[in-house]
N, C-alpha and C positions, 0 to 999 in steps of 0.2 A: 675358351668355349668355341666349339665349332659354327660357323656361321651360318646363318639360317638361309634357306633354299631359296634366293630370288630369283626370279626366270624375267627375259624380257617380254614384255609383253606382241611384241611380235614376231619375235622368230623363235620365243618359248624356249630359247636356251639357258639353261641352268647357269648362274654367275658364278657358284661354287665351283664346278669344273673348269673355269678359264683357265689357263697355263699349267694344267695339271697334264701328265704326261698320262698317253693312251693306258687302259685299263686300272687306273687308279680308282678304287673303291671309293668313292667319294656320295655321302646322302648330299640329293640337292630337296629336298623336299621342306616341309613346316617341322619348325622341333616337335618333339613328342616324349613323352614321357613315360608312355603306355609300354609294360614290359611285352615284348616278342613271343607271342604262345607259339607252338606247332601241335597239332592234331594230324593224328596217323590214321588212314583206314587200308586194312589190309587183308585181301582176298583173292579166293578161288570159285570154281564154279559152287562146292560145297561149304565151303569155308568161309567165312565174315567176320572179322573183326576189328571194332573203333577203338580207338585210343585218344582221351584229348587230355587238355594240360601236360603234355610231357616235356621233361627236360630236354633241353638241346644232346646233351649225353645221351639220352634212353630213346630219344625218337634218332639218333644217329645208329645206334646198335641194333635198335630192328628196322631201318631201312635195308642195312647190312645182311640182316642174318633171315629176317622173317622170308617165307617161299612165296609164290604167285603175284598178282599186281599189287604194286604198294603207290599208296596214294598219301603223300607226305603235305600237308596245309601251313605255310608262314604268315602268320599276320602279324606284320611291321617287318618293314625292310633299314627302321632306322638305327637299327645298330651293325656298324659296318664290319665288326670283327666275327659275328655271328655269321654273316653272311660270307665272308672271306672263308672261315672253317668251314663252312656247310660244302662253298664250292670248293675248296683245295679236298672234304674227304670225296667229294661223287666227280674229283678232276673237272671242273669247269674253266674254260677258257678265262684270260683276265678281262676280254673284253665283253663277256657273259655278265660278269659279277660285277661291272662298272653299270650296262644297263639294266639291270636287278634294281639299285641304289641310283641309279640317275632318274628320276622321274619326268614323264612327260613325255615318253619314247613314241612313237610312229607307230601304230601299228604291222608288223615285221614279223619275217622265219629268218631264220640264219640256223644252216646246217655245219654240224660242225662233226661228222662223221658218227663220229661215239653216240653224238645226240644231238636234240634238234633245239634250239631256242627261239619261244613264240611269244611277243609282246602283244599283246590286247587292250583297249580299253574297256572297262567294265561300268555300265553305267548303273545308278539304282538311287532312290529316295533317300532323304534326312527326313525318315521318319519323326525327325522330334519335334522340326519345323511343322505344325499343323495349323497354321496361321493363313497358311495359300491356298487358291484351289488344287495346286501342285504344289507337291515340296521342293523344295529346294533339289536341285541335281548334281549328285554325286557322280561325278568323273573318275575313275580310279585307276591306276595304272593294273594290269593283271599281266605276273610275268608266268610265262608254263616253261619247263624243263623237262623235254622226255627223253628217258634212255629207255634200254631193255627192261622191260618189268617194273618200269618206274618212273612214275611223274610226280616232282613239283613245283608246285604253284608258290607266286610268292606275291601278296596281296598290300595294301600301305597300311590298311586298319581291320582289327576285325568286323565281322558280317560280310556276307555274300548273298549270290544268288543263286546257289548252289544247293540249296539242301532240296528240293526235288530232286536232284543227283544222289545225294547220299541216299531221300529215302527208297530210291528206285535201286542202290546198291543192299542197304538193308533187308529190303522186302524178297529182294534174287528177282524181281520183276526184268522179262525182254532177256534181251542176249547180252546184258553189260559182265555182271559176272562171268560169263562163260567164252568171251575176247580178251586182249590183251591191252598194254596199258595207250597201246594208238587206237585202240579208240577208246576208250577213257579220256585221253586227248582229245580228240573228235567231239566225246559226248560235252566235254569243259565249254570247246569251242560256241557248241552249237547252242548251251544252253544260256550262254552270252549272247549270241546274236537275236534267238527267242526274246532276251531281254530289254533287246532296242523293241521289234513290236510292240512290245507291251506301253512302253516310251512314249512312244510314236501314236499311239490310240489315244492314251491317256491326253498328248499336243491334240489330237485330232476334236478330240471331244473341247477343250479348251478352248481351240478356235471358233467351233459353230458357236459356243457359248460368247465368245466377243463379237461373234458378226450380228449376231440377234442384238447386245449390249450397244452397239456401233450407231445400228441403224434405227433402234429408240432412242437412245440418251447421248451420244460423243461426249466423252470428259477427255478432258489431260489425265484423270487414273487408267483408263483404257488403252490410250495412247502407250505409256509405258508399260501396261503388259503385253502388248505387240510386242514394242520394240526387244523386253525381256526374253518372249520367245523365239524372239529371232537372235537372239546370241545364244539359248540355250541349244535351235535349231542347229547353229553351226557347230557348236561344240560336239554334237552329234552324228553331224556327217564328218567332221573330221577325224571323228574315232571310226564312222560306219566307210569313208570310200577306199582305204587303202585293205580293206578284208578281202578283196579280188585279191589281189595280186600277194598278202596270205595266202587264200587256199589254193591258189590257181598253183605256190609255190610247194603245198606241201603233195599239190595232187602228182607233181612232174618227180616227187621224190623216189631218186631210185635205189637207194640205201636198205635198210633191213628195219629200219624204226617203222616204219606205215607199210601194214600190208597191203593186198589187192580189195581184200574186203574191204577196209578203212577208205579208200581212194573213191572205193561206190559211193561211198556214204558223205565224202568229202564234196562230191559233185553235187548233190544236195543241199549241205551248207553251203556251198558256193551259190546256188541259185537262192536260195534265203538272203544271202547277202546283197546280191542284186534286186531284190525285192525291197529289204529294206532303204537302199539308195534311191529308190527309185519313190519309193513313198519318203522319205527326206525331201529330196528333191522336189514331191509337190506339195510339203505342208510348206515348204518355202516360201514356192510360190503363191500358195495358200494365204501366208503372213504377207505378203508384198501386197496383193492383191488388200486384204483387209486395212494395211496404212492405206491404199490409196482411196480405199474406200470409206478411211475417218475422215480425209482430209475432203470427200466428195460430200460427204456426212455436213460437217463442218461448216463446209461454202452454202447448200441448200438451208443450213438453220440463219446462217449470216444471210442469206436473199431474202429471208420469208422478214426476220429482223427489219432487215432494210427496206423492204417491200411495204410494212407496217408505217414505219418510221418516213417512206416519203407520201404515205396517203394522208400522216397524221399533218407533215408540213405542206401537201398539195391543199387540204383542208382551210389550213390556217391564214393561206395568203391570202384568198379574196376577206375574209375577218378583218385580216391586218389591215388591209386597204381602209374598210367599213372604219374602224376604229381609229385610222392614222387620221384618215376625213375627217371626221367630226373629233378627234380632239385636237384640231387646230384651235388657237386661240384670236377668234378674227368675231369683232361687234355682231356685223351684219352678217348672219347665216341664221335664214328665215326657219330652219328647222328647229332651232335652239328652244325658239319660242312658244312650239308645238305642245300640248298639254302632253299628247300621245306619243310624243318624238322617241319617249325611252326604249316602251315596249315596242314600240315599231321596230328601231333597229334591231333589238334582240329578236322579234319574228322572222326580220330579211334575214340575220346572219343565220338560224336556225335554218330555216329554208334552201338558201345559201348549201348549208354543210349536207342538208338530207337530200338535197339535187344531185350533190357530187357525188356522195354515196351508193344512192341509186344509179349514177352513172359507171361507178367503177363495174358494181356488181355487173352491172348489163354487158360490160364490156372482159368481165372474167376475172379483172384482179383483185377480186376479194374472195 
């Protein structure tokens, strides 16, 4: 059995690739069992047509044969002879088809003249989780593959974020049918980084809702969904900060894969991408500011506590005094004798406690 994907946890390198020689198709990811679909969509300005469930064979034959932009969809990269054939029939470099199958890749272009290879993160909910106020985040690798007339994508599981895409291809809505497959590429890109926004609103709303939580109640549950969204935070910018230097690469592209138009359009996502880092950047700060605001939380309920707590023993000392006096055990103490001695001292000490009291108040700490 081939061994299951461990990565370290901090330099995220795949342990199944160690001593494996350069472009070894190698899964570093979780087993899976889930058989590898492809769905085809293939089109012209007037022409449209989808294809899903196709065999590896018949989605192979009309990448080949069919005319106009063909848009080829992989969901699972875990069968590594599938993806070896895929790349040996469209000639993909070996080191193409090792980060294909090595999961957890950087976000990266790598030109390789014939075509261009774009690693992306693609983030999106565990819709099943409906137990948080946020679901669970899904990280996923998203590989893009463009040549002449043809992109594919190659995803870890099915679902995307993508079908605004397809139905803006179905409907012939804008100028996607009527461009080439760089921007189809373009449009992939852009409708992933639209996806962190969305991301990112969703943390946004999250946080106001713990800082109002914060500043009525601080628990340790609060505490850890801070802490929560601050790992989810970074998982975030570490898919969103390397997308500069992405588009920054495919805009300087001087090849025949991205035209003049596409490069327009690239400069755009480029500024979205900086937008998103830039809102990263302050839900961060955002979450920092809110720990130190539980722990400011925190310290003012522990004052008010303790605030309580020395009025209640400032109270008690001159009592104690009253009561340590007279339970000494000594013959001669004239008050003993007193008919009134009991209620008396219950009135001093009473007295006593409503003096202090009105003292504190006059002086503000109550």
């Amino acid at each position: 059995m081939r061994p299951a994907g461990r990565r370290s946890r901090v330099l995220g390198t795949p342990a199944t690739t160690v001593g494996q020689s350069p472009g070894s198709v190698v899964y570093s990811g979780p087993e899976r069992d889930a058989p590898v679909t492809f769905k085809l969509i293939c089109y012209q300005d007037e022409r449209f047509e989808e294809l899903t469930d196709l065999s590896f064979e018949e989605a192979l034959r009309r990448l080949r044969e069919d005319a106009g932009v063909r848009w080829l969809n992989v969901d699972g990269v875990h069968r590594e002879e599938l993806v070896e054939q895929l790349g040996g029939a469209l000639e993909l470099h070996p080191l193409t088809m090792e980060d294909i199958v090595s999961l957890g890749q950087r976000p990266k272009v790598e030109d390789y003249d014939r075509y261009l290879y774009i690693a992306l993160r693609m983030l999106s909910y565990d819709q099943a989780d409906a137990s948080r106020d946020v679901p669970q985040l899904l990280n996923e690798q998203l590989s893009l593959v463009v040549l002449n007339g043809i992109v594919v994508t190659f995803q870890e599981r099915p679902g995307d974020v993508f079908e605004p895409l397809r139905e803006r291809l179905r409907q012939g809505k804008g100028q996607l049918r009527r461009l080439g497959a760089d921007y189809l590429a373009y449009a992939l890109m852009d409708i992933v980084i639209d996806r962190y926004f969305t991301v990112l609103e969703d943390y946004g709303d999250v946080i106001e809702a713990l800082e109002a939580a914060i500043l009525e109640s601080p628990d340790n549950a609060t505490l850890q969904r801070v802490n929560h969204l601050k790992r989810e935070t970074l998982l975030v910018r570490k898919a969103v900060w390397p997308l500069r230097e992405v588009i920054s690469g495919l805009e300087r592209d001087e090849g025949e894969l991205m035209s003049r138009t596409v490069v327009a359009y690239l400069r755009d996502a480029h500024d979205h991408a900086i937008q998103v880092i830039d809102t990263v950047e302050t839900l961060r700060d955002m979450l920092t500011n809110l720990h130190d605001l539980y722990l400011s939380a925190l310290s003012y309920r522990m004052n008010d506590v303790m605030k309580v707590l020395t009025i209640i023993a400032t109270i008690f000392i001159p009592l104690s005094f009253l009561v340590g006096v007279y339970g000494m055990n000594f013959h001669h103490m004239p008050e003993l004798a007193w008919p009134w001695a009991y209620p008396a001292l219950w009135g001093l000490m009473i007295a006593v406690a409503l003096t202090m009291l009105a003292a504190f108040r006059r002086r503000g700490w109550l």
